[in-house]
N, C-alpha and C positions, 0 to 999 in steps of 0.2 A: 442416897447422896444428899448432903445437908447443901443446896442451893441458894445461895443469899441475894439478897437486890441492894447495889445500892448508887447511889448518883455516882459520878463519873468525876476523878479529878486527876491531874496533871501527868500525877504516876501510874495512871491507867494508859496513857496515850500509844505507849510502845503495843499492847495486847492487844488496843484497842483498835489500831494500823492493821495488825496480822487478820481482826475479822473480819474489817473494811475488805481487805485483798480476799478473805476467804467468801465473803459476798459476792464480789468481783468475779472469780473464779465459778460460783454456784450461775451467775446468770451468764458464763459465758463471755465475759471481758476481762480477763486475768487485768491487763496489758490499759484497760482507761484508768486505772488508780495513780494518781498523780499528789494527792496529799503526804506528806511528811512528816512526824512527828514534829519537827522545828517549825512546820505550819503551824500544825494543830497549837503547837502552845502558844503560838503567834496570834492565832482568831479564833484563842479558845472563848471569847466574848461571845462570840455570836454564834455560840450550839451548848446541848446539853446533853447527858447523856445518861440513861439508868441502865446499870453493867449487873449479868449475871454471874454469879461464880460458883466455882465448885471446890471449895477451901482456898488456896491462892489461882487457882487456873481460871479466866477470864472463858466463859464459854458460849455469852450471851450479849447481844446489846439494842439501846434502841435510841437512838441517836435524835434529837429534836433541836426545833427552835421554834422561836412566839414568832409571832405574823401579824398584820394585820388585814383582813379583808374587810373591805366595802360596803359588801352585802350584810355580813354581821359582826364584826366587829374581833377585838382580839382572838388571837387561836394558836392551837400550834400544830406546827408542820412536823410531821416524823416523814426524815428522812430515811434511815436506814434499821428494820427490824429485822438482826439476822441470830439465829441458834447455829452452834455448830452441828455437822450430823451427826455424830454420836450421840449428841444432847437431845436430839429428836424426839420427839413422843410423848415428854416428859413436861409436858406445858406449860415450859419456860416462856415460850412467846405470846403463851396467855398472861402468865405474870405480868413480866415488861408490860405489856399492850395495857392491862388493869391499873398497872403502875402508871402508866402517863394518864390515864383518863382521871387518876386521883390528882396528878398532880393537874392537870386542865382544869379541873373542878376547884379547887384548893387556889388555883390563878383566877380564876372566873373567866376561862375562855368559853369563849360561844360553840366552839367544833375544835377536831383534830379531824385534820386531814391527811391523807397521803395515798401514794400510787401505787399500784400492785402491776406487777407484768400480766396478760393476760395466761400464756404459759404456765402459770404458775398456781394451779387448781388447789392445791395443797394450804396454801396460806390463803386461798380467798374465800375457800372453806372456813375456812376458823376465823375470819374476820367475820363472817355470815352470821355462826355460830355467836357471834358476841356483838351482834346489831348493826355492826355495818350494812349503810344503804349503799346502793351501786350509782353512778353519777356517771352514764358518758364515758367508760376509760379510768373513772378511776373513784375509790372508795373513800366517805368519810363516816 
């Protein structure tokens, strides 16, 4: 399967929805998803996103924004890294995840941070595997 990367724009938003929900779904909150594609293009300002595909089928994403913290200065936030499960195994979530640290580095952010459920052994493993430290609840 030829898997491609690449940033997220406007005509991804519809695919883009369906994986938000299929995240939603994976941790157990079908039903908190409350974003709309007429949001999304409304405050597509303040997020980004690097989409996996698998010729036109969207199967992958990892949703971000810059930040600023305190302590060290710009960064960015990844809000949502999800694979579909069929897509499993095939270490698309390594991509994505490589993909934002190029792009963090490429920005000159100081960290990427973000939260993992504890539940959720499977990704926190593979964060491990690719240097994430553990921080109290949640990984950067």
């Amino acid at each position: 399967m030829p898997i491609t990367l690449h940033a997220a724009t406007p005509a991804d938003f519809p695919a883009m929805l369906e994986l938000i929900k299929g995240l939603a779904e994976f941790q157990g909150t079908p039903g908190k998803v409350k974003s709309t594609v007429a949001q999304m293009q409304q405050e597509a300002r303040y997020f980004e996103a690097w989409l996996a595909k698998d010729y036109d089928t969207l199967v992958g994403m990892a949703t971000y924004s810059y930040v600023y913290y305190s302590w060290v200065g710009k960064s960015i936030y990844l809000d949502d890294l999800f694979v579909k499960p069929e897509y499993r195994g095939q270490k698309i979530g390594k991509r994505l995840m490589e993909k934002l640290r190029e792009t963090a580095q490429k920005e000159d952010c100081k960290c990427v941070q973000w939260q993992v459920s504890e539940w959720n052994t499977n990704a926190i493993e593979v964060y491990k595997q690719m240097g994430a430290e553990l921080h109290e609840g949640y990984y950067i």
